[in-house]
C-alpha positions in Angstrom: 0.0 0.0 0.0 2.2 2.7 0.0 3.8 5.9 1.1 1.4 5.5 3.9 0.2 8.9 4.4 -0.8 11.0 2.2 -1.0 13.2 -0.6 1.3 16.0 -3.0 -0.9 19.0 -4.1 -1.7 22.8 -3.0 -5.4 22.6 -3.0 -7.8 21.1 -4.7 -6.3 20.2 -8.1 -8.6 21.8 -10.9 -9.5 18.5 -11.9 -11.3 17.7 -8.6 -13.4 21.1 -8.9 -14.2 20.7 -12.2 -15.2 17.0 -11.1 -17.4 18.9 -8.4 -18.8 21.9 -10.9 -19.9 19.1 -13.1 -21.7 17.0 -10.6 -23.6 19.9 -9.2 -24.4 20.3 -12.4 -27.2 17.9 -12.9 -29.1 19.0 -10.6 -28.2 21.7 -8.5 -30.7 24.2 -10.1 -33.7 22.5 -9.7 -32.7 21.2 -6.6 -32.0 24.6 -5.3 -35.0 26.0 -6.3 -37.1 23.3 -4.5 -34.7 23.9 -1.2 -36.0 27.9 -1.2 -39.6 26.9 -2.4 -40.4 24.0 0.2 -41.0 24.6 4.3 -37.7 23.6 6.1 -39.4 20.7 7.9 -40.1 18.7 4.8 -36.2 18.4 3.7 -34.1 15.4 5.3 -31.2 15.1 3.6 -28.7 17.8 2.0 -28.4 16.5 -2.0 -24.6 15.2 -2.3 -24.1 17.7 -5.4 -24.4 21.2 -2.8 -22.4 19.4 0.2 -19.3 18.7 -2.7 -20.0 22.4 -4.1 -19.6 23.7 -0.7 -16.6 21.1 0.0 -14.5 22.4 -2.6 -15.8 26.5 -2.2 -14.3 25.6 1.4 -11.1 24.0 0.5 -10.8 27.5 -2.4 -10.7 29.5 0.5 -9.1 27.9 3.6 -4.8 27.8 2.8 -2.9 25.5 2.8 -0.1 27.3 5.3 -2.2 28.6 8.1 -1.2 27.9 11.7 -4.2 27.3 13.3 -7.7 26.4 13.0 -10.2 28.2 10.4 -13.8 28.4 11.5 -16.6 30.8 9.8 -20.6 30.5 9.6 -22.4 31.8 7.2 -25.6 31.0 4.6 -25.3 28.8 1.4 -28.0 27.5 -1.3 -30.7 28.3 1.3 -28.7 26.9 4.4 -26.9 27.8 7.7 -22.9 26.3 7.6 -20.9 25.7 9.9 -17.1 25.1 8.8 -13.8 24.4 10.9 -10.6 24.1 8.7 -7.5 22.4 10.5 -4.1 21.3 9.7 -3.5 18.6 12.0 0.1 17.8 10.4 2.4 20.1 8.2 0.7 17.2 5.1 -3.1 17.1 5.8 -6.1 19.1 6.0 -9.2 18.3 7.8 -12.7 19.8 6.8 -15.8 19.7 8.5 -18.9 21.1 7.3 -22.1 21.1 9.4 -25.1 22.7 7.0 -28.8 23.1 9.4 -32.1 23.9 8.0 -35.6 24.6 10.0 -36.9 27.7 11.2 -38.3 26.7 14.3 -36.2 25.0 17.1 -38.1 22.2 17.7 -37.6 21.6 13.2 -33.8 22.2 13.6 -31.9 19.6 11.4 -28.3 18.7 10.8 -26.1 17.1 8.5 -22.4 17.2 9.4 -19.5 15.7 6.5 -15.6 15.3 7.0 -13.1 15.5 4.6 -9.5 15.1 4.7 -7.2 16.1 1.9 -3.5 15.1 1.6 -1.3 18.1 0.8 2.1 16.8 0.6 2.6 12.9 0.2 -0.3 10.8 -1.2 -1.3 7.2 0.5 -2.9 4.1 -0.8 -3.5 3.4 3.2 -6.3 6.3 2.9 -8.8 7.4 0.2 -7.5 10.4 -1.5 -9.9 14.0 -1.4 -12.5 11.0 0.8 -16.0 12.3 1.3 -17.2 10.1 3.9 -21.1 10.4 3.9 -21.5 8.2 0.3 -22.3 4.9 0.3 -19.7 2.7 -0.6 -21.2 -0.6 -0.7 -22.8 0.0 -3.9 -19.9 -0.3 -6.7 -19.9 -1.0 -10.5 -17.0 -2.3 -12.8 -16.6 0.5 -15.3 -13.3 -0.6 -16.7 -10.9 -4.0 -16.6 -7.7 -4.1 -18.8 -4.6 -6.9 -18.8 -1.4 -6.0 -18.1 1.7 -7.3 -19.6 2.2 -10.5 -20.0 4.9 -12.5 -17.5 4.0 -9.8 -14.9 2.5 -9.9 -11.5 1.2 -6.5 -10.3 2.5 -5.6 -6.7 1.1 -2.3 -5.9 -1.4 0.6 -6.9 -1.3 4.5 -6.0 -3.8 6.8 -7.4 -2.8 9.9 -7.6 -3.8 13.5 -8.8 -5.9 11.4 -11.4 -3.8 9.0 -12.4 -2.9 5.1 -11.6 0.5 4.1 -10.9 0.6 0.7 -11.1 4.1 -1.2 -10.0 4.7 -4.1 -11.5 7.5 -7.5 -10.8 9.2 -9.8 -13.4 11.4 -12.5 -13.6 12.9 -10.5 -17.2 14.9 -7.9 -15.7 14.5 -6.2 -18.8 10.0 -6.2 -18.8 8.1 -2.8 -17.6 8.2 -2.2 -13.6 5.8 0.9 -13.5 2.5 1.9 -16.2 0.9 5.6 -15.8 -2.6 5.2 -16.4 -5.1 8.3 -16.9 -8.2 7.5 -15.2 -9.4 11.0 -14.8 -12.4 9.4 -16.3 -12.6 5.8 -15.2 -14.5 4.4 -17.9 -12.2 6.3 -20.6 -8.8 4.9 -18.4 -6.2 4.6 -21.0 -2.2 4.4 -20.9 0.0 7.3 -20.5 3.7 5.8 -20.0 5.4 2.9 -19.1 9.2 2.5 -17.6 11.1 -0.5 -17.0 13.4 0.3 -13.9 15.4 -3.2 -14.1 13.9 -6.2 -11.9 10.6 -5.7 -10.2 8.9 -3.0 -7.6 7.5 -4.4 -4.3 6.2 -1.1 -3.4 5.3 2.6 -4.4 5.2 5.7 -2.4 4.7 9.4 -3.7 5.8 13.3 -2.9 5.6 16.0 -4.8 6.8 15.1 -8.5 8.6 11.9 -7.4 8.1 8.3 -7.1 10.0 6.9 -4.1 10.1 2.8 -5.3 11.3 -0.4 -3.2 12.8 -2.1 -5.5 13.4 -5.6 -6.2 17.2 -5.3 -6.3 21.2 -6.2 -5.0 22.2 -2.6 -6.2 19.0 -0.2 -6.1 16.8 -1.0 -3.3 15.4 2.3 -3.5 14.6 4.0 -6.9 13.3 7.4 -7.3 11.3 8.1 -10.1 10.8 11.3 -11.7 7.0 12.4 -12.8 6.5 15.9 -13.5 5.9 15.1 -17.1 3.9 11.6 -16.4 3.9 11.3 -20.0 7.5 10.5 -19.7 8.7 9.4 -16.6 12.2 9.3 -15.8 14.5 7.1 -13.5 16.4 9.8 -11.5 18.6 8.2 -8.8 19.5 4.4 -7.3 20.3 3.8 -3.6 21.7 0.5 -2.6 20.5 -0.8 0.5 22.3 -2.1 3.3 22.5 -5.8 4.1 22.4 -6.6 0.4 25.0 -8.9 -0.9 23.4 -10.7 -3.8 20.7 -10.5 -6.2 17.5 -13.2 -4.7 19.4 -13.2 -1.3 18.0 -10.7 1.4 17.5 -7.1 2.1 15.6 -6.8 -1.0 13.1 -3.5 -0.6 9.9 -4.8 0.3 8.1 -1.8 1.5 8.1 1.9 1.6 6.5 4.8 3.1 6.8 8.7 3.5 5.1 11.4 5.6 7.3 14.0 2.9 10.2 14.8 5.5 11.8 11.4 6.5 11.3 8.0 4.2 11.6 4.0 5.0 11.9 1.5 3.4 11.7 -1.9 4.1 13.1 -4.9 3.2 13.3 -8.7 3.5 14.9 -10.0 6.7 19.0 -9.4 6.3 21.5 -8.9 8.9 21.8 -5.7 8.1 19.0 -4.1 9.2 15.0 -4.3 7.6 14.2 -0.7 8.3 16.0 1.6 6.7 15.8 5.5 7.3 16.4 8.2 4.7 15.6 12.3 5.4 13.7 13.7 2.4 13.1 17.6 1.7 13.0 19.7 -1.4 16.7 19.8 -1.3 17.0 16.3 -1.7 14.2 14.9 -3.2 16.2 13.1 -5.9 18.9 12.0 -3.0 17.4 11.3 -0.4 19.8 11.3 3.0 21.3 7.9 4.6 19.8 8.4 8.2 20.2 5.1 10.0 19.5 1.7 9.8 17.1 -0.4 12.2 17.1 -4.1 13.3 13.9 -6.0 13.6 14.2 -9.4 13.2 12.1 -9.8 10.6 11.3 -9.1 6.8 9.0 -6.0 6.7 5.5 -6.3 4.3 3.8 -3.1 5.0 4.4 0.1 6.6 2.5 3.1 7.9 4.1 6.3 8.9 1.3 8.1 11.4 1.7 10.8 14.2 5.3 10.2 14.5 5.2 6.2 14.8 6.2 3.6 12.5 3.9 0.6 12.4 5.2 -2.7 10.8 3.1 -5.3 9.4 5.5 -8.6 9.8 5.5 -11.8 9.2 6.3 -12.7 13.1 3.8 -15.1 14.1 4.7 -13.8 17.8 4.5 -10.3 16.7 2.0 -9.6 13.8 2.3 -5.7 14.3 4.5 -3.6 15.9 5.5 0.3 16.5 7.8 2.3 16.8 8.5 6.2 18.1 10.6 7.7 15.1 9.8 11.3 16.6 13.6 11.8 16.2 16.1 11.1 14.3 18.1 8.5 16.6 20.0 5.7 15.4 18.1 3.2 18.0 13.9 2.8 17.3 12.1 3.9 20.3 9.3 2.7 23.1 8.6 -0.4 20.7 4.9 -2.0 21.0 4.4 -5.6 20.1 1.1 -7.1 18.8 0.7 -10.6 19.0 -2.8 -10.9 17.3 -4.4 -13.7 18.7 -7.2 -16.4 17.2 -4.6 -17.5 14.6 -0.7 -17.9 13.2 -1.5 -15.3 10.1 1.5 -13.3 9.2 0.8 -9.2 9.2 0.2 -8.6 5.7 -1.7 -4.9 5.5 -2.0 -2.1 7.1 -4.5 1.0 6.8 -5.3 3.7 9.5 -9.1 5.7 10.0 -9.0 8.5 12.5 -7.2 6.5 15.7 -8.0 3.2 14.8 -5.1 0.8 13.0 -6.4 -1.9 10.3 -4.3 -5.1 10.1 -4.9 -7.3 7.6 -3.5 -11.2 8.0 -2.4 -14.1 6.3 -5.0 -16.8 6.3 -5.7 -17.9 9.6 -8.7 -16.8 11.6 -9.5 -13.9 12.5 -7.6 -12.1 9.5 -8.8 -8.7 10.0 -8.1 -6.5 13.2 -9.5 -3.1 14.4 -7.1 -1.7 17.3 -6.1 1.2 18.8 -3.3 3.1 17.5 -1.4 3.6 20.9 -2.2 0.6 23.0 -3.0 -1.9 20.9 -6.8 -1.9 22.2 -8.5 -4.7 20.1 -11.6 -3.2 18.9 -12.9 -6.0 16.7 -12.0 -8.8 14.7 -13.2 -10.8 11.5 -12.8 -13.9 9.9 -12.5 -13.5 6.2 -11.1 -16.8 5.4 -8.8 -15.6 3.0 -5.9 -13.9 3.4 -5.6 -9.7 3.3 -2.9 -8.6 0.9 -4.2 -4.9 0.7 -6.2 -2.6 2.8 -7.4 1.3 2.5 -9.9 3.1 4.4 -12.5 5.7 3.7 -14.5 7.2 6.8 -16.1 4.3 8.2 -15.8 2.0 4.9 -12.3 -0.3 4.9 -11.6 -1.7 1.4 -9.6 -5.2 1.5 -7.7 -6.9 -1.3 -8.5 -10.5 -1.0 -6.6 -13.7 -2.4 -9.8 -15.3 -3.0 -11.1 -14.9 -6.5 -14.7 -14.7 -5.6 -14.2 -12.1 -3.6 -10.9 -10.1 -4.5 -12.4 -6.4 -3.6 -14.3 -6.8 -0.7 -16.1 -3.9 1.2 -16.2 -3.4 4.5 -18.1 -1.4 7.3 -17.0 -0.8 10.8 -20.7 0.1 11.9 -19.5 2.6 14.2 -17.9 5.7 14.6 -14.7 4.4 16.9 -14.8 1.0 14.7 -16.3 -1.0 17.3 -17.9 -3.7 14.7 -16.3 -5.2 11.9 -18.9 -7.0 9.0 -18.6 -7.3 5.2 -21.2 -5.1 3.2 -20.4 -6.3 -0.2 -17.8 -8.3 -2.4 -16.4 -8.1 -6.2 -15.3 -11.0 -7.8 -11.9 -11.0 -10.5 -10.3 -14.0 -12.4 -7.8 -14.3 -10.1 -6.5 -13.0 -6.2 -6.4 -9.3 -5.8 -2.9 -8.4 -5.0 -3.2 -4.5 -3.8 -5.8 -1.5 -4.3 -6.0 2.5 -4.3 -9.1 4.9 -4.0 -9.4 8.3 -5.1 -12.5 10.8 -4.9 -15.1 7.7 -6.1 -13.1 5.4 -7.6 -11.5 2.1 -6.4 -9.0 0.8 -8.5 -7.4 -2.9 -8.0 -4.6 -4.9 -9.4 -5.2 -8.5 -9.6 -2.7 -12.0 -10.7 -3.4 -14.8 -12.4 -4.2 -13.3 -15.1 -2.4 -9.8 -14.2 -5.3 -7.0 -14.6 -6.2 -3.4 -14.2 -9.7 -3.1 -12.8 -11.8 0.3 -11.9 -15.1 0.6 -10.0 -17.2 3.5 -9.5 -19.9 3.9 -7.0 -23.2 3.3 -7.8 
């Protein structure tokens, strides 16, 4: 899943408000017209074209550099709105919009949305630009395409309208990475292809730069130029430590940025399976050797949140664990251990919603866990019977990639607010096991094996 938090643009990319202008579109004059012309008591629900209108209106107005939180009130299509506009982190903004209606107090309605957009690095852990209140459960398969031949897809960002799809091979010499435009899904279509030498594990993005594990002896890390996706460019190797031979350990596995420091994991080595680079604007094509970290164990996903790394592992003693990476120390700090219980599944995927952490297991019982972030907390568990090679989140809807075939995308709703119920709302079929997944505004986008495809839904 990815660079783990987050997203690479100063405001809402025109794209996403023309997305917005156009959905409003449809039906925002008659709809307006019938919100001035009827008695406040008989509406019940806002229509989804004004709350986006006023989402992105918001997001035009409220910087991107501010220090502190943004609240106004004011009156909208007929409405009373309430807005607070936060930055949380130096990367993400948080919106919250609460429009009322009804004159009298005893009429007095409510309908409150959240919205968080990622400003500096982009995550397939999250749903990019999310807008929570829709109904996910409802999705349709408006595009499917195969992807070259003798290739297994390993990982899928989406990102400022497009679909970077990574991509392994036994021929060191087939395509690693494929641009795909899919600012209309049904139109997706391919923009560029690279072949960076023997295979990507994982993708994470910032800015105008690709930050790849790769599959390799000499360039564990690659980074990947992208301002002109049309042409993408391979701009600098780093070898990683612990690596002594090509299909011998300390491979990159797994990456993740938060757009100031960068990880990437590996395959267990002697050397050290997380390793720690600084990354700023002056070294976005070099990023800085900071340190290296023993764990034990080879590393399949990562999440950078609130200044802790968490580790998806394939421990069965220790499933999960974190780490404080607040500074730059050689040594991790005030490590937590998760040993999920109800089975021997191996930590496969990792995805984070508000405070709650979503691991995502081997096959094994109980394969998917809702925790608390800081103490581990088990909210809930699930039985899937399959194992969870992918996970993403948007509001209360979790997204898993799924090795079974008959249900490869598989929805998911926690039911509550603070995730105290897990339960499957809905699953998609593909030919064969679904191997990693990416969301963006309402799209879900999934890479499956056996046979290797490209497939795009779209809420119903």
């Amino acid at each position: 899943m990815s660079l783990r938090t987050n997203y690479s643009c100063r405001g809402f990319l025109m794209l996403d408000i023309a997305l917005a202008a156009a959905i409003a579109s449809i039906s925002l004059v008659p709809l307006l017209m019938y919100v001035y012309s009827v008695p406040s008591n008989r509406i019940r629900v806002v229509a989804p074209s004004i709350l986006r209108a006023l989402l992105v209106a918001v997001d035009a107005r409220a910087h991107d550099d501010f220090d502190s939180v943004q609240s106004r009130t004011y009156t909208a299509y007929g409405f009373s709105v309430s807005e607070q506009v936060s930055l949380p982190t130096a990367y993400i903004k948080k919106i919250t919009l609460t429009v009322s209606w009804g004159l009298l107090p005893w009429q007095r309605m409510h309908q409150t949305l959240y919205a968080t957009k990622y400003l500096r690095a982009q995550t397939s852990s999250s749903c990019s630009y999310a807008l929570v209140w829709d109904d996910w459960s409802q999705l349709e398969q408006v595009y499917q395409s195969p992807l070259p031949a003798s290739t297994t897809p390993t990982d899928i960002v989406l990102f400022q309208g497009a679909a970077f799809v990574s991509l392994d091979s036994a021929v060191a010499t087939a395509t690693d990475l494929i641009i795909f435009d899919v600012t209309n899904p049904q139109t997706t279509h391919q923009l560029s292809a690279i072949d960076t030498g023997t295979g990507i594990a994982q993708l994470a993005i910032f800015g105008t730069h690709i930050y790849a594990a790769h599959r390799s002896n000499t360039a564990g890390l690659q980074v990947i130029t992208i301002a002109d996706v049309y042409n993408p460019v391979l701009a600098h190797s780093v070898p990683l430590p612990g690596v002594s031979a090509l299909g011998q350990s300390g491979m990159g596995t797994a990456i993740v940025t938060n757009g100031a420091t960068l990880f990437v994991g590996t395959s267990k080595n002697t050397g050290g399976e997380i390793v720690r680079f600084s990354l700023d604007s002056a070294h976005a094509v070099r990023p800085q050797f900071v340190a290296t970290y023993e764990i034990g164990a080879g590393i399949n996903d990562l999440v950078l949140e609130h200044d802790a790394l968490y580790i998806a592992s394939p421990l069965n003693t220790a499933e999960l664990m974190r780490y404080d990476v607040s500074t730059s120390s050689t040594d991790l700090l005030h490590q937590r251990l998760y040993d999920a219980p109800g089975g021997s599944g191996n930590g496969k995927a990792l995805s984070f919603a508000g405070d709650t952490l979503f691991l995502g297991r081997t096959v094994g019982n109980a394969e998917l866990h809702a925790l608390s972030s800081t103490a581990f907390t088990t909210h809930a568990t699930l039985t899937v019977d399959e194992s969870v090679q992918g996970l993403i989140t948007n509001g209360r809807w979790l997204f898993g990639a799924l090795t079974s075939p008959a249900r490869a995308l598989s929805v998911f709703t926690t039911g509550s607010e603070n995730n105290q119920l897990l339960s499957r709302a809905a699953t998609y079929p593909l030919p064969g096991r679904a191997r990693s997944l990416a969301c963006w505004f309402n799209t879900i986008a999934v890479v499956s094996e056996n046979p290797s495809l490209l497939t795009i839904y779209t809420r119903r």
